[in-house]
Structure formats: C-alpha cells, structure tokens
Backbone bond lengths (Angstrom), bond angles and torsions (degrees), N, CA, C in turn:
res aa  C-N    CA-C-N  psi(-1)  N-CA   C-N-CA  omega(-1)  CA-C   N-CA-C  phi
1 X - - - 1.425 - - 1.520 110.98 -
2 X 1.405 118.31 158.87 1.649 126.00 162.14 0.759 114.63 -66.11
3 X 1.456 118.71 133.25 1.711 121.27 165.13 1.560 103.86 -118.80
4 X 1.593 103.20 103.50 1.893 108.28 176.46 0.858 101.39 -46.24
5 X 1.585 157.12 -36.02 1.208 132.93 -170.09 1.748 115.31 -71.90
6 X 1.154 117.19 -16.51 1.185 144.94 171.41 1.645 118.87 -50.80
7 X 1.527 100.84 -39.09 1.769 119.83 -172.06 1.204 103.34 -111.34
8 X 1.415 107.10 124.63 1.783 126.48 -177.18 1.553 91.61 -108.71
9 X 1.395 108.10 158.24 1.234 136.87 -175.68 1.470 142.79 102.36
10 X 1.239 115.65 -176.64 2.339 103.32 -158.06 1.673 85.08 -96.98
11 X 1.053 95.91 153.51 1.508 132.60 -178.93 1.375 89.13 -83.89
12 X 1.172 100.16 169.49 1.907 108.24 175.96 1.507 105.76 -72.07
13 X 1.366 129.65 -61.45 1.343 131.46 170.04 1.649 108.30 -45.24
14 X 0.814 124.27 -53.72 1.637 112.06 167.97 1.529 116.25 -51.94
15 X 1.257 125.65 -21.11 1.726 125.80 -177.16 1.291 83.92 -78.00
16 X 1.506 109.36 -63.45 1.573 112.51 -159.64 1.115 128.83 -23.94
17 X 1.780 99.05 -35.04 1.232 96.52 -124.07 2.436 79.24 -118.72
18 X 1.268 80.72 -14.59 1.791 95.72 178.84 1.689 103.99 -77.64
19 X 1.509 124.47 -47.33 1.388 136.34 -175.68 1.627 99.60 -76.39
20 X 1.335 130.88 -18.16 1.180 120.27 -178.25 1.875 104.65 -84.05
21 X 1.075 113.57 -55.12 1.574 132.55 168.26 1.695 106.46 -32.64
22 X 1.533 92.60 -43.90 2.101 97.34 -162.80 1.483 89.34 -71.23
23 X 1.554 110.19 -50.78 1.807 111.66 179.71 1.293 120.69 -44.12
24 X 0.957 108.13 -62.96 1.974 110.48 162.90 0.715 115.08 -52.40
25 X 1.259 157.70 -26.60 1.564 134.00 178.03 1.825 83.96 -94.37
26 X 0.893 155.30 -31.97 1.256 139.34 -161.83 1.403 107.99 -63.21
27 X 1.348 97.95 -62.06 1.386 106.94 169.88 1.452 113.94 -37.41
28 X 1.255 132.57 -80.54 1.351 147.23 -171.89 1.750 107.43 -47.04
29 X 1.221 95.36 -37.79 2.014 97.23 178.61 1.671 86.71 -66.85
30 X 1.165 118.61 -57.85 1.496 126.45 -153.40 1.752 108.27 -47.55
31 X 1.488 102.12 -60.03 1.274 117.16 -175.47 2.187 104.73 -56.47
32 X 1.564 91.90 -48.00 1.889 89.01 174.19 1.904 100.39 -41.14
33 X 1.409 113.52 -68.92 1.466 91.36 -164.44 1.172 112.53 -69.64
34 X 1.527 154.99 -6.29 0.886 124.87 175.99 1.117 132.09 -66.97
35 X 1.566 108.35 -37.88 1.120 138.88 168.41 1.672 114.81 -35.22
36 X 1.329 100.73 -64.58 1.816 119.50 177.43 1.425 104.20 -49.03
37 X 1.836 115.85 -53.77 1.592 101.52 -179.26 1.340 105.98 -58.04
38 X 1.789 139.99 -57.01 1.057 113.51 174.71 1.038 153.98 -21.97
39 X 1.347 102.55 -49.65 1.767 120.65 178.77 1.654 100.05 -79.74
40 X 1.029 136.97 -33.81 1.557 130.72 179.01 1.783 116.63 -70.43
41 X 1.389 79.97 -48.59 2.014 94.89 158.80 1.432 114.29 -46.55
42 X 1.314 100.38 -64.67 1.813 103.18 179.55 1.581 111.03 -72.83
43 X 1.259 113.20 -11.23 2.026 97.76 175.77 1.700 95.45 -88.39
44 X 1.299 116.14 -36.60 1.522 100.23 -166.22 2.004 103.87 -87.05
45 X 1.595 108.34 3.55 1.320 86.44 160.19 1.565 124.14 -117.87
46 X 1.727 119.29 12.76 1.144 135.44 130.85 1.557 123.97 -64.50
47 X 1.307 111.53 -24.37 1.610 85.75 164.11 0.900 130.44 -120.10
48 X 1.492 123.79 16.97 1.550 132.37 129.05 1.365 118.33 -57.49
49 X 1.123 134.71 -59.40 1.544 131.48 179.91 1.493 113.83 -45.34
50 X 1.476 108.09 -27.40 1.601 125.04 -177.35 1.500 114.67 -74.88
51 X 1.542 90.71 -52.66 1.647 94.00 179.82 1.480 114.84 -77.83
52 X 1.135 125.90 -14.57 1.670 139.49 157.93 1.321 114.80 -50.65
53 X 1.656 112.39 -62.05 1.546 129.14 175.19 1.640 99.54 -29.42
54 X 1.535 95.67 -80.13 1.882 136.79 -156.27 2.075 82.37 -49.02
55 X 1.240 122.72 -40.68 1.190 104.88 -171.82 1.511 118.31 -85.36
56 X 1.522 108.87 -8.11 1.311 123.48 165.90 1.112 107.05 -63.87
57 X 1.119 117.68 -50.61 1.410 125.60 -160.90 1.725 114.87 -62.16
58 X 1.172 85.70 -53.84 1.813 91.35 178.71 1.757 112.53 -68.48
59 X 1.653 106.75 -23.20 1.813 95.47 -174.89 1.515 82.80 -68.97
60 X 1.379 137.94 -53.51 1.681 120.09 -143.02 1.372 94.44 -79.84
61 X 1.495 134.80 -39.68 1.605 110.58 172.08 1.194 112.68 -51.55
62 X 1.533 130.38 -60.40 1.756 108.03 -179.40 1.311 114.13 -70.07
63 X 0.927 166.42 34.37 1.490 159.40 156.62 1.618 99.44 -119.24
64 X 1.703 120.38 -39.15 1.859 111.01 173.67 1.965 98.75 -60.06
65 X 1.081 113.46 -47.85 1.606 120.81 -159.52 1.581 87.22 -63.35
66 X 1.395 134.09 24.40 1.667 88.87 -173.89 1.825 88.16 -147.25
67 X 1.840 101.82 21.30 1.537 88.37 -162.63 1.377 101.45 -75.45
68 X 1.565 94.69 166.93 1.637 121.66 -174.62 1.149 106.92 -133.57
69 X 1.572 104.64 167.59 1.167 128.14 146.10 1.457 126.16 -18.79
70 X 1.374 148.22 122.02 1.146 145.30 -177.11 1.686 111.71 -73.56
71 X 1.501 126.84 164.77 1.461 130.62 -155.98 2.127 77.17 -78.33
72 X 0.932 123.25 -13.74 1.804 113.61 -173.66 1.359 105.78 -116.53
73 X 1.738 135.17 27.69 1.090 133.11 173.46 1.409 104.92 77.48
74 X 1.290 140.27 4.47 1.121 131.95 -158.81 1.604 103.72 -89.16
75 X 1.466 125.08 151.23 1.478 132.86 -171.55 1.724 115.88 -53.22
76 X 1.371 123.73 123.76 1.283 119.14 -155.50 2.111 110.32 -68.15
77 X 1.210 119.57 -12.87 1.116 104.60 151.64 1.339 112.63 -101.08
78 X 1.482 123.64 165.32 1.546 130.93 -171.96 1.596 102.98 -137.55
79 X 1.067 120.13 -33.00 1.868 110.83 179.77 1.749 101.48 -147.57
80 X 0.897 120.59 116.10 1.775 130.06 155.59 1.557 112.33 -120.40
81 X 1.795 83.52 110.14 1.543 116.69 174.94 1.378 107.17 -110.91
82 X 1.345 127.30 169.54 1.160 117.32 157.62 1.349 145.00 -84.05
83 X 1.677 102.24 7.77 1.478 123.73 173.73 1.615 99.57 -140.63
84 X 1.324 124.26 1.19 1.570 117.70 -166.23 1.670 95.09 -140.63
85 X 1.112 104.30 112.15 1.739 109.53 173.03 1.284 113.45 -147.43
86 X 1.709 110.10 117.46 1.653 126.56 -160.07 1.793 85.72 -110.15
87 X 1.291 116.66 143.09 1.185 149.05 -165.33 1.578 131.67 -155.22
88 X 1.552 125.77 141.35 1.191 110.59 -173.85 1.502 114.83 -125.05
89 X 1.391 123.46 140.98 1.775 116.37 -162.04 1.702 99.11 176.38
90 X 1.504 88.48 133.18 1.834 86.80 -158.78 2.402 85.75 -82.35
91 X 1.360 100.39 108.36 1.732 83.29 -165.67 1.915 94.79 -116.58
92 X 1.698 117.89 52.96 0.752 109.94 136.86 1.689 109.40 -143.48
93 X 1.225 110.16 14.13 1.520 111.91 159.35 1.618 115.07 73.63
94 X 1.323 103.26 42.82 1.417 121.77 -179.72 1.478 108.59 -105.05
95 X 1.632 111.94 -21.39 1.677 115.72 165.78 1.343 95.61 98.74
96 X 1.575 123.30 8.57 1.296 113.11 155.39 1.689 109.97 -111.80
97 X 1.816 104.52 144.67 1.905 92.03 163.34 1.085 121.02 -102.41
98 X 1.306 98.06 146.87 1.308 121.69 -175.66 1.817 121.52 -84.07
99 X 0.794 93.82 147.48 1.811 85.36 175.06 1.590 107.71 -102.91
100 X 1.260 118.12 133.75 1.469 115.83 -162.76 1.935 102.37 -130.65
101 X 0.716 100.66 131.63 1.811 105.25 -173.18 1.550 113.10 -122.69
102 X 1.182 141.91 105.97 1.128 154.66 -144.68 1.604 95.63 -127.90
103 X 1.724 107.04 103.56 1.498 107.78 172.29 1.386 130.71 -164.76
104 X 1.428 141.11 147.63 1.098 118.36 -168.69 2.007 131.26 -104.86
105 X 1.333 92.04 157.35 1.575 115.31 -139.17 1.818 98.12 -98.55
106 X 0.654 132.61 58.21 1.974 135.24 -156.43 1.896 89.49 80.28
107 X 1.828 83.95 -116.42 1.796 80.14 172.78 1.664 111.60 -101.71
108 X 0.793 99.03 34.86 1.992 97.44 -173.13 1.145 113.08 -109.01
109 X 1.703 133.44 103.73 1.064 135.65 -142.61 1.623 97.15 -96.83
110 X 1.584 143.61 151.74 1.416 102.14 -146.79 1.892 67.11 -163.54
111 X 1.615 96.29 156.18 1.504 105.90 145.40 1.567 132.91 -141.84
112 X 1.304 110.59 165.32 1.541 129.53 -157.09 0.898 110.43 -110.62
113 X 1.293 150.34 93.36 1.340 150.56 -151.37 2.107 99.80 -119.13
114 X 1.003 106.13 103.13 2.004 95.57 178.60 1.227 96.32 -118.95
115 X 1.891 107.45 128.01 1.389 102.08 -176.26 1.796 113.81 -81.67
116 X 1.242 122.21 179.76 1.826 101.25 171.24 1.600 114.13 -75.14
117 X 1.367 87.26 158.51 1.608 94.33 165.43 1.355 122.01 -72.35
118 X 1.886 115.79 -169.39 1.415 124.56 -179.00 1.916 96.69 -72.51
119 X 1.574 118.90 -26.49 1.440 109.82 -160.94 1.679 97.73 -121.39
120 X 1.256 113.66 41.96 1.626 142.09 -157.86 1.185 114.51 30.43
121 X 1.464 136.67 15.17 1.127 151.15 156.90 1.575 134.38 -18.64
122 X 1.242 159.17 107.51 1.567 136.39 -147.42 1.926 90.46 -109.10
123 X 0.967 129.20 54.06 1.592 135.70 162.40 1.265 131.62 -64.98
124 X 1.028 108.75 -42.93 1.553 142.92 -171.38 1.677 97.17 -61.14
125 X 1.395 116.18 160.39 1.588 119.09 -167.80 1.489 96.30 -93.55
126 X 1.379 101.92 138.54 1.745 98.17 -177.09 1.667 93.05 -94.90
127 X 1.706 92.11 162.21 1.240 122.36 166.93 1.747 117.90 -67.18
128 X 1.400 108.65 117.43 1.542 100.13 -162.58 1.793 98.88 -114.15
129 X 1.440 119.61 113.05 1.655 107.20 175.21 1.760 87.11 -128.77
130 X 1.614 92.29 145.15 1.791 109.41 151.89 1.326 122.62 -69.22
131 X 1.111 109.45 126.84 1.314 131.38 -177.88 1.650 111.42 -101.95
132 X 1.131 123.60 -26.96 1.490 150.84 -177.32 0.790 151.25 -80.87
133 X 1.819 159.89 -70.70 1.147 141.19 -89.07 1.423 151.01 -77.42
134 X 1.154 140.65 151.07 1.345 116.80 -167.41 1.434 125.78 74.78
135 X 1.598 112.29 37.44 1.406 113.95 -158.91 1.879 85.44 -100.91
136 X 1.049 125.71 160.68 1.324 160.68 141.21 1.742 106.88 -25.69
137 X 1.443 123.09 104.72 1.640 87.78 172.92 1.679 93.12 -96.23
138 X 0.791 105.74 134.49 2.110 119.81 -158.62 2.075 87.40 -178.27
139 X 1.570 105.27 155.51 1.446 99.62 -176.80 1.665 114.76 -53.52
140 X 0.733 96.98 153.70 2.170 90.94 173.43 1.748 87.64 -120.96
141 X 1.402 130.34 -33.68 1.416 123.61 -175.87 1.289 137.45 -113.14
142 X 1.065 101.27 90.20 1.741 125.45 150.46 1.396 134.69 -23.37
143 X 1.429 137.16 95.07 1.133 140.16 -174.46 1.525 132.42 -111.90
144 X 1.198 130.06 95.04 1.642 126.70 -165.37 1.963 113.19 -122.30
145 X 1.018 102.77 173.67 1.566 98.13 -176.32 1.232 112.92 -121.18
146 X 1.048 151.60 -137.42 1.925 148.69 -176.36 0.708 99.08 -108.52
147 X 1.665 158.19 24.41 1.283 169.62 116.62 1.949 108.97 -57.42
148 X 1.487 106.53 -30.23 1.630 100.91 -135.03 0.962 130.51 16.77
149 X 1.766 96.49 91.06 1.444 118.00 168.54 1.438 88.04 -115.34
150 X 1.217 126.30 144.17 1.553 114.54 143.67 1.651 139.66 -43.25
151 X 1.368 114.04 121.65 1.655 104.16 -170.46 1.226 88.75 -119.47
152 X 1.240 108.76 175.99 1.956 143.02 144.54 0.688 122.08 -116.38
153 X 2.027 127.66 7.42 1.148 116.26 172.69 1.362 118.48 -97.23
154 X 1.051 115.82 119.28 1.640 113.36 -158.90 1.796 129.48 -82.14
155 X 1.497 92.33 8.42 1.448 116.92 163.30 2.234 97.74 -88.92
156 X 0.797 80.87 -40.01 2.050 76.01 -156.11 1.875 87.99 -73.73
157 X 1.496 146.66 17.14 1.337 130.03 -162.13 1.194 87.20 -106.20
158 X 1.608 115.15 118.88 0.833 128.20 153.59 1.962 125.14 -103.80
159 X 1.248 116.01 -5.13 1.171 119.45 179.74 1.638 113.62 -145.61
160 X 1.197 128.65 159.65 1.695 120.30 -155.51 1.766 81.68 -154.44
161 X 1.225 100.91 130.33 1.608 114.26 -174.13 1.595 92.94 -110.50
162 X 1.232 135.94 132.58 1.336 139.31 -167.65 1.693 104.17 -112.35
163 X 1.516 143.31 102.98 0.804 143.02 160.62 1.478 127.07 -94.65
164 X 1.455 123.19 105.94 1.535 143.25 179.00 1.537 114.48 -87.73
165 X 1.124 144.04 91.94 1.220 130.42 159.42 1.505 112.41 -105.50
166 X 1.374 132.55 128.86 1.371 131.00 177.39 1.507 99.25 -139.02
167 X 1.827 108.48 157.81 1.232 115.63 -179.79 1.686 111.81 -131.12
168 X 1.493 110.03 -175.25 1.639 101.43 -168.28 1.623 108.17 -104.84
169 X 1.400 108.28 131.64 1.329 117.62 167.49 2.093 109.89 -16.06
170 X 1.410 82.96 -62.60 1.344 91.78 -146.38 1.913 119.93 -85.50
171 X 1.127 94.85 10.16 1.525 126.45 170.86 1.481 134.01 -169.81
172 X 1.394 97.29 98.92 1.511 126.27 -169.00 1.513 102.23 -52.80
173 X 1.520 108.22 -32.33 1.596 115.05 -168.22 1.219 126.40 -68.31
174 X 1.705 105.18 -13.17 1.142 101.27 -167.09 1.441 109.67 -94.96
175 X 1.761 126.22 179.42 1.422 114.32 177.60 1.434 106.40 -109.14
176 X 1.629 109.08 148.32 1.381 150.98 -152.98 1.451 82.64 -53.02
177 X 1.527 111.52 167.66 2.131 118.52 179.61 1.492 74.14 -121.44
178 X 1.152 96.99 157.71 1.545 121.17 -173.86 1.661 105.64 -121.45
179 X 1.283 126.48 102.57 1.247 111.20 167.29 1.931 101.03 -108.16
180 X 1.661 98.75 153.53 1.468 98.36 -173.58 2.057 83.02 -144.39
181 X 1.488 79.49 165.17 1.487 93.54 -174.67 1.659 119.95 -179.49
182 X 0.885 135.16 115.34 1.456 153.14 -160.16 1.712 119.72 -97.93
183 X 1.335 109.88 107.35 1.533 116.75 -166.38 1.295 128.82 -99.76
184 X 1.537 128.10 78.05 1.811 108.72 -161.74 1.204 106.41 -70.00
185 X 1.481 146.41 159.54 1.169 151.45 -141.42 1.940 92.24 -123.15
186 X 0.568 120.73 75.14 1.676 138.65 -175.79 1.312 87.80 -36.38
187 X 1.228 161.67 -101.51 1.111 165.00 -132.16 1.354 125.90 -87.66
188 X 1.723 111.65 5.14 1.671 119.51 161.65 1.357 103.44 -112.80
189 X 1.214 120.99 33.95 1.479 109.75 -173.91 1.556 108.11 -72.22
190 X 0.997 114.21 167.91 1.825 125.72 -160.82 1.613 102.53 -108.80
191 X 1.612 115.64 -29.67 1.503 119.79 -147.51 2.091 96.02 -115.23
C-alpha cells in the first residue's frame, strides 16, 4: 500500500500558488530597472543638452564681447531681435570680419557665420552650425545701454544680457535649465 507520508512534493495549489509569487516579483524587479534605465537615459541626455547649452553660451559671450566694425565700416551691431541678433567681429582671427547672426531655428538655436566678400560685401552663403538644442523660443536677447536701462536703440547698446533656457527630449515634465549670462560690448565702451 501507499503511505502519503512516503510522497514528497507541491500539490498543484502549492505550484500555483509558488509560480504566481515568482511572477510578481518578476514583474516588480522588472519594472524597478526599467524605470532606472529611464531616469539614467534622461540624466545623461539632460546633461548633454546642458553641457552643449553652457558651451553655447560662452562661444556667443566671446565672439558678442568683441563686436566690430564691419569689413565696409558699417556699425558693429546690424540686427537686435529678441531671438535674431546679426553682429560684426573678425572671431576667427584671420584679420577679416565676419558677420555672425545668432538665431533660432524651430527650437535649435543656431549660428551664421558669412565671411566678406572680394568688394567686402556679406552675399556669400553663411556658414550655418547648432550651437543648441531644445532651446525655448521665448526672448534669448537682452538689450541695455551704460545706464542698464533697456534700449532699442541700437546705437546707445552697450551691454547684451544672453538668456538660454532649453529642455529634455525625453521628459516634457520636467522644468526648463536656465542659463543666463551678461555681455559688455568691449569695443563701444563710453569710458
């Protein structure tokens, strides 16, 4: 005869009930990492977009701080918009200036670099690279005079306040980085 005490092993309700337990935590482990790559995904593509910004930021302060005179005498700023500002400054040091246009592209904050012509002319197709992405279209340009007051008159600008805000592809939820930065115009100085 059988003796149940004789027979080891899980009953069906004991599998059931063991494979249901292993499933739940699988799930729940599963969902933890996904989660983690997300958030690691989204920090390393917030702080690329950041360190992209921050390097934007510093080319247009040294190249705004150094505008000049145009290759035809013409006045060293040429357009102040609040997202579009054309400027003149020789900013690779070849002893010609360049005309440089700083503006944004959907959200891709971008620049235009046209070198002069044979009759110093700015005709010629400028050089267009991103500097940006994901910028804010909201003003980025700041305009004040040796007072800092705010002007529009584009003779009295003596200082250009640079406002950057950009956000991350990959979460709308989060809030915008703010980069700010303040440009004296080295070569209209008053004093």
């Amino acid at each position: 005869m059988f003796n149940s005490k004789q027979l080891s092993g899980f009953s069906l309700i004991e599998m059931l009930v063991a494979m249901s337990i292993f499933i739940l935590v699988f799930l729940v482990g599963s969902d933890f990492i996904i989660k983690g790559f997300r958030s690691t995904s989204f920090e390393a593509e917030q702080t690329t977009q950041i360190k992209s910004a921050r390097r934007a930021m510093e080319i247009m302060a040294k190249e705004i701080r150094g505008a000049n005179s145009s290759a035809r005498g013409d006045y060293p700023l040429a357009t102040i918009e609040p997202t579009n500002f054309i400027f003149y400054n020789d900013i690779d040091n070849d002893g010609q200036i360049e005309k440089i246009r700083y503006f944004l592209d959907e959200t891709f904050l971008k620049e235009a670099v046209t070198k002069p012509g044979v009759d110093n002319s700015y005709g010629s197709p400028a050089a267009t690279s991103t500097l940006a992405a994901n910028a804010f279209i909201e003003p980025i340009f700041f305009y004040f005079d040796e007072n800092n007051s705010a002007t529009g008159v584009i003779n009295n600008i003596r200082l250009i306040n640079i406002k950057l805000k950009i956000s991350s592809l990959s979460d709308r939820f989060s809030a915008p980085y703010l980069l700010e930065s303040s440009v004296e115009l080295r070569n209209l100085k008053d004093n």
